[in-house]
C-alpha positions as CSV (number, residue, x, y, z in Angstrom):
1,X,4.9,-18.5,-32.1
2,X,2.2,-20.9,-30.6
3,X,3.2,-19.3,-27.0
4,X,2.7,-16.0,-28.2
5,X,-0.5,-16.4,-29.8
6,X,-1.9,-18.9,-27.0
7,X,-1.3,-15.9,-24.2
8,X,-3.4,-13.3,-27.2
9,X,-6.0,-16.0,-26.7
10,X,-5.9,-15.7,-23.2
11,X,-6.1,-11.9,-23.3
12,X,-8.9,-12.2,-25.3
13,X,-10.8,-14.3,-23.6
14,X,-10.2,-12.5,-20.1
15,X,-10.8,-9.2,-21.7
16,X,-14.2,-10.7,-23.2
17,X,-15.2,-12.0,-19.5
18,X,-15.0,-8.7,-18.3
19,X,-16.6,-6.9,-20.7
20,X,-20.0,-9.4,-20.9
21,X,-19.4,-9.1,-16.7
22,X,-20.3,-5.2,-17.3
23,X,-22.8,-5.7,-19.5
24,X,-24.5,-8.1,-17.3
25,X,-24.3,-5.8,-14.4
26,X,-23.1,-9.0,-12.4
27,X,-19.6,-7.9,-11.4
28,X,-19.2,-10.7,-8.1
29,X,-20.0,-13.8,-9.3
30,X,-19.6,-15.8,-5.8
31,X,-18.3,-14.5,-2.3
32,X,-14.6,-15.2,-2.9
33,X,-14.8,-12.3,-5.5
34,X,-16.8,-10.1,-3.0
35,X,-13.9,-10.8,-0.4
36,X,-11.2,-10.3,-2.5
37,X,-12.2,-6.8,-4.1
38,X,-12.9,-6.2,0.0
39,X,-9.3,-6.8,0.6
40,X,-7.5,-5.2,-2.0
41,X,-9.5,-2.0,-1.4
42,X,-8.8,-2.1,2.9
43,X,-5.6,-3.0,1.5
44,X,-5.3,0.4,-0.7
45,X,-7.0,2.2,2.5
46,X,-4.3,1.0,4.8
47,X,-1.5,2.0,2.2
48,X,-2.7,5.8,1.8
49,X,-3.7,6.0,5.1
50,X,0.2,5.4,6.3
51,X,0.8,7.9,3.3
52,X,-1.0,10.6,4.7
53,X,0.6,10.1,7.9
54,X,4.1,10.0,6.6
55,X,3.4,13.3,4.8
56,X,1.7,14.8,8.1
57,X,4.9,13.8,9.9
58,X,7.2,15.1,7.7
59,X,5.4,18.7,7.8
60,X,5.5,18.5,11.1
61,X,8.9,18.3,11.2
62,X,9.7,20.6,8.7
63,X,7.4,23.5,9.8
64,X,9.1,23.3,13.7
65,X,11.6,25.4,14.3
66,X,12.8,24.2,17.6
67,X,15.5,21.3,18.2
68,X,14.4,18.9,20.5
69,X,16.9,19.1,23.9
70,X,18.7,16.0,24.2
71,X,19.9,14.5,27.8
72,X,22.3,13.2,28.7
73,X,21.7,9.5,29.2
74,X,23.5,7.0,31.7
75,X,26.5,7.9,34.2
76,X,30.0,9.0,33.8
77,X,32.8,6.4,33.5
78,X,35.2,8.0,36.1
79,X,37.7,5.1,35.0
80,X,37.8,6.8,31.6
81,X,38.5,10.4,33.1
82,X,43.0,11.1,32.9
């Protein structure tokens, strides 16, 4: 039980860090917290950005009608032939 209610503790106390943060209007307290929410968010930006793509692919693909000719590649093996 002293596991449980140290972890509440800690909960609390994050959650009350937070909340005086808002009401201080300070959210960034040094520059590793500035670079860190800049990270996560290019981070975010990279993820939906390959999204988007993905989904721009796929109805390309889907919305084309015409299958792509395919070559044939390389030489005959005459050795193979009966």
């Amino acid at each position: 039980m002293a596991q449980r209610s140290d972890v509440q503790q800690d909960l609390q106390n994050q959650f009350n860090d937070v909340v005086s943060r808002l009401q201080s209007k300070e959210l960034f307290q040094s520059d590793w917290d500035i670079a860190s929410f800049a990270i996560f968010f290019i981070f975010i930006g990279m993820v939906l950005l390959l999204v988007i793509l993905v989904i721009i692919r796929c109805c390309c693909c889907c919305c084309c009608d015409e299958k792509p000719k395919h070559r044939k590649v390389g030489i005959d093996n005459m050795g193979l032939e009966p």
